[in-house]
N, C-alpha and C positions, 0 to 999 in steps of 0.2 A: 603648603596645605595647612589648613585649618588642625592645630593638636587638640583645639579644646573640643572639636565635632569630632573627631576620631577618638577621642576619650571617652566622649561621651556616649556614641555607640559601644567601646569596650565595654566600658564600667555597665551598662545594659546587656553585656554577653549579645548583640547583636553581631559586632564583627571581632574576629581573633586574630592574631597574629600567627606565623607559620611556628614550628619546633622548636624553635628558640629565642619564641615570647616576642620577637619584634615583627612589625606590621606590614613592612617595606609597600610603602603609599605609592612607590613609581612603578612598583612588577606590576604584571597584566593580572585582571581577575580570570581566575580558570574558571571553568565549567561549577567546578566540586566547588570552589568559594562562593558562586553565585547563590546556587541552591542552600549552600548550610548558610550565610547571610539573609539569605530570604526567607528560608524557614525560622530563623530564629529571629527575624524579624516580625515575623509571625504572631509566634510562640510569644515573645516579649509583649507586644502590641496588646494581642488579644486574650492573654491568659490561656492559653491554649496546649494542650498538652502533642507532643509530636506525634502520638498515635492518631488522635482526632483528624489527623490533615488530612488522609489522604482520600477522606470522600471531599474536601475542599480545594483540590487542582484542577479541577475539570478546566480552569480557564486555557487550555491550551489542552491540543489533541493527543493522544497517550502516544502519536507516533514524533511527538516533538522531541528533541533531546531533553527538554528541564525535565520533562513526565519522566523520562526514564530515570535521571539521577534522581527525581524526587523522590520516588517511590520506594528505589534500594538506599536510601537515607534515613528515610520513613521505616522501612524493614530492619535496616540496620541499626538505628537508634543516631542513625549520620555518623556512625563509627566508618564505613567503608569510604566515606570522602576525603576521611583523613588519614588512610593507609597509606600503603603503600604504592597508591597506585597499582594495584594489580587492580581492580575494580574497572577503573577508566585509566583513561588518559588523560594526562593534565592539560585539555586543549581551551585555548585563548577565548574568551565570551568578546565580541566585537560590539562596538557602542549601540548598535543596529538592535542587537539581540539582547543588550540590558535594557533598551528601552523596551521593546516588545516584550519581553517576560513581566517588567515590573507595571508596563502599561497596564496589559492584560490583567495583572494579578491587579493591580487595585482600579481597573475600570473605568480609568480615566474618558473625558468624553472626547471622542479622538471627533467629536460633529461639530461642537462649538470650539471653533479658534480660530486663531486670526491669520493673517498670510504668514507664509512659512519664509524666514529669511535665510536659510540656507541655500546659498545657489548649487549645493551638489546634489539636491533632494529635488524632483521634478514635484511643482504644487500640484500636481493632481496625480500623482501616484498612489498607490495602493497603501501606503505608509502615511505619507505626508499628514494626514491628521493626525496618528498619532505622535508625531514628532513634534509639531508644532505642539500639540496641546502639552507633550512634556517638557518643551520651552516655557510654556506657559504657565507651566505650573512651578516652574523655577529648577528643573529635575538638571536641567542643562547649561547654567548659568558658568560652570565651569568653562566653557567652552569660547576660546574669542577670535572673536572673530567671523567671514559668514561663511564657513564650511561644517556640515555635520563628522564627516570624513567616516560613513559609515561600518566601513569594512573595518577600521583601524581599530585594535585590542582596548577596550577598558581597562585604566590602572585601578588598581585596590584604592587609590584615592576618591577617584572619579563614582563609582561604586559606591563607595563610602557616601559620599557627598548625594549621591540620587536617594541613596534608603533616608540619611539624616530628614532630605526636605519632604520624603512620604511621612516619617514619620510624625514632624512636627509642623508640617500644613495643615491646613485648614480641609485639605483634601484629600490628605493620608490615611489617618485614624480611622474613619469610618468606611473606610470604602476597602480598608487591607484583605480583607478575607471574603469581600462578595465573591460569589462564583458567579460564572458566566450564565447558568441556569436562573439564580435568584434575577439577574438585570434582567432576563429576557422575560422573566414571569412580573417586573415592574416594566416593563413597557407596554 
């Protein structure tokens, strides 16, 4: 993996290491890493303070899991994702679900793209534009070969490497923090 992209999200306080300062790029991203990653993805991007977010999640339903850890994040000052686990469970974020949260959160257009080359991703499923368009935008270039393998756990690398390319695309920057109500009121 890439130390000088992983650096360079540290040194931005967008991604941390576990308790003892190291990053381990090959564990799975949990739940609790995604959100305080994305939040302070955020935060970093937009100047944005973490009380301010939480009229800005709307992109996903309150009954979705990231609503939930966001909010006690948001309440917690993101102290409770780094307990002890009495809060949540450290449960695995599958590649399926970092693309759908960060899709979602920055708006990608899941309408314009082009054929989907993954053959384990049916091209007219309920997903497939968003996937392809996260291909498209380079969010998946980690990835070789033509299987998405959607179930399979995101590493803290791979995670790593999708925020890097929001952030410093052409597509990132400004689109981080729409909510789902602003696109709808620009359509």
């Amino acid at each position: 993996w890439d130390r000088d992209m992983i650096n360079t999200l540290a040194t931005m306080e967008v991604i941390e290491g576990r308790p003892d300062g190291k990053f381990y790029p090959e564990e799975f991203t949990t739940r609790s890493d995604l959100v305080a990653f994305t939040l302070k993805m955020i935060q970093q991007t937009n100047n944005c303070p973490l009380e301010e977010l939480s009229g800005k999640l709307d992109f996903l339903p309150r009954t979705h899991w990231f609503s939930k850890y966001a909010q006690v994040a948001i309440d917690t000052d993101m102290k409770a994702l780094y307990g002890d686990w009495q809060t949540f469970k450290p449960e695995y974020v599958s590649r399926f679900d970092a693309v759908l949260v960060l899709g979602k959160l920055c708006a990608i257009d899941k309408e314009k793209h082009g054929l989907l080359s993954y053959t384990d991703i049916a091209p007219t499923g309920r997903y497939a534009g968003l996937i392809a368009a996260a291909k498209e935008n380079g969010w998946l270039d980690f990835i070789s070969g033509n299987k998405f393998e959607a179930e399979r756990p995101i590493t803290r690398a791979e995670t790593a490497y999708i925020l890097y390319q929001i952030i410093y695309s052409s597509t990132g920057n400004s689109a981080i923090l729409t909510s789902s109500r602003d696109q709808e009121l620009k359509r």
